[in-house]
N, C-alpha and C positions, 0 to 999 in steps of 0.2 A: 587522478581526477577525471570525471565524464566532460567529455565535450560537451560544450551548450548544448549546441544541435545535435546531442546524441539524445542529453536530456529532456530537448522540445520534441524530439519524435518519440521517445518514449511517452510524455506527454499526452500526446495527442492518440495515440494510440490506446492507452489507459483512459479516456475519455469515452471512445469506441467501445472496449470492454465494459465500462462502467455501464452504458448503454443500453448493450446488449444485454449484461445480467440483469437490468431493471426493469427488461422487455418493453422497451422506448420502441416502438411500431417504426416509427419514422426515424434515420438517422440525420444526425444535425450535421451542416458542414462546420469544419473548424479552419480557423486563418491563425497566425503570428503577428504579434507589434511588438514596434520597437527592439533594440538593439539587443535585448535579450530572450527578444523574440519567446515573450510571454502570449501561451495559447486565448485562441480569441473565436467567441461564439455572437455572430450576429443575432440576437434576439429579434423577430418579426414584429412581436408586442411590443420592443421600447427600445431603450441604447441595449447597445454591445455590452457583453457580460466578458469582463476579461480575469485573465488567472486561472489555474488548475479547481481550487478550491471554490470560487465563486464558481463558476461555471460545473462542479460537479454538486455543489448545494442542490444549485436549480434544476438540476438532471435529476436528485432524488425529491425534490417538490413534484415534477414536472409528473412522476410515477407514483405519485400517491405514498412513497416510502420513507415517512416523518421517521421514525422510529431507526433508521440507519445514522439520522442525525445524535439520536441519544434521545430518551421517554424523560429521564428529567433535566432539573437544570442543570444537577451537578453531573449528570453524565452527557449532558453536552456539551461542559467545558473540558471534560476529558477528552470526549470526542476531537473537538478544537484542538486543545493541548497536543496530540499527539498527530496530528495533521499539520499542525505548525510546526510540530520538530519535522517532522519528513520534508517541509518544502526549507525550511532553516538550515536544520543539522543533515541531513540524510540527501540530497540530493547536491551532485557537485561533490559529495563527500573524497579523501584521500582512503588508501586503504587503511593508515593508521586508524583515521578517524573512525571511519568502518568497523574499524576493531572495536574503539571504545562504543560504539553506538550498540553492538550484540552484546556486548559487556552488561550492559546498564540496562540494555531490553530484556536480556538474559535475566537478570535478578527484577525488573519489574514484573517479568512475567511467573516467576516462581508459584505463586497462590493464585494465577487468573487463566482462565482460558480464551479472554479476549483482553483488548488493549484498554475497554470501557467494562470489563469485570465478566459478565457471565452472558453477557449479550451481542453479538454479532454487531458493527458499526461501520460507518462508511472508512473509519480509520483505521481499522484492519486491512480494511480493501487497500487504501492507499500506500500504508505501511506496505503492505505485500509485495505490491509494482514496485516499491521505491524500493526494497530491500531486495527484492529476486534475484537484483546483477550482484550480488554479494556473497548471495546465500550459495549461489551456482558453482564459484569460485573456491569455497571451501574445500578443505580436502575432508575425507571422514573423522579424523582423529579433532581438528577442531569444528566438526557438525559435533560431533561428542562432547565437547567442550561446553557449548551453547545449548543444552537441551532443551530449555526452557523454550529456547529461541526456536528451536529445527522442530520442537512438536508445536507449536502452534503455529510456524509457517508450511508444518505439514499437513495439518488442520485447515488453516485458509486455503492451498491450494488445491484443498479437494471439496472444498464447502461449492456445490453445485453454483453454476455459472460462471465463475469470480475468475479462472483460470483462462482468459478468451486467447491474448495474445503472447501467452509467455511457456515456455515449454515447462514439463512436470521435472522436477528434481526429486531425487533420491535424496534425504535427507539425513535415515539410520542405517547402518548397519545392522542385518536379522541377529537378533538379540539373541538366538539358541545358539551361537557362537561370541562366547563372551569375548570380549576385547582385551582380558588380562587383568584388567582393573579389580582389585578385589578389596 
């Protein structure tokens, strides 16, 4: 399992990133509340915006970038959907869990090149942070395992800006050296 405070500096940092890709001119300061020290964005316009997700909605309002939310409805319950499993399932995760979570993204990902089908989403982005400490740890044989999973995390981490604070992983072995598998 991640430390809280591993989890909330990831956090916050993922928010920075988030930012930067969305070319935010001005960076926001961010604080922590309470016991689990859930990230916290003083708004100058109104109350404090608090949570990962609330406060990265209004990062992609704040930049003119509706369409990272999802263009219809049903692709912004997926949107949702799949932002809710990363702050539910995926973060705090055990390694088991971790397993089953590449497992089930593995075969969701099968027919899609995004999480929201064929269009880039802010749930990709998040998915991405929230998955990276996982993906890193992999050895080759089960990045092979997950393809579904290692080409579309190889895909986000080189989709221009999204990559700010997290190092680039190698995710395939060059494929002109087959692995045996036949």
């Amino acid at each position: 399992m991640c430390p809280v405070s591993g989890v909330i500096k990831m956090a916050l940092r993922e928010l920075s990133s988030l930012e930067k890709f969305l070319g935010l001119k001005k960076p926001n300061k961010y604080s922590t509340q309470g016991g689990k020290k859930v990230p916290l964005l003083q708004n100058n316009n109104g109350p404090a915006l608090i949570g990962l997700v609330t406060i990265a909605s209004h990062l992609i309002r704040e930049a003119k970038r509706p369409e990272l939310l999802g263009d219809s409805a049903e692709q912004r319950a997926v949107v949702q959907q799949w932002i809710e499993h990363r702050i539910t399932r995926l973060d705090n995760c055990s390694k088991e869990e971790g397993n089953v979570i590449l497992k089930d993204l593995n075969q969701y990902l099968k027919d899609k090149v995004y999480l929201a089908g064929n269009v880039f989403t802010l749930a990709d982005i998040l998915m991405y942070y929230g998955i990276h400490h996982i993906v890193v740890e992999l050895a080759v044989q089960e990045k092979e395992r997950y393809l579904n999973v290692t080409r579309w995390f190889d895909h986000i981490q080189h989709y221009p800006g999204v990559r700010h604070h997290l190092p680039p992983v190698v995710v395939l072995r060059n494929r002109v050296y087959p692995s045996g598998h036949h």
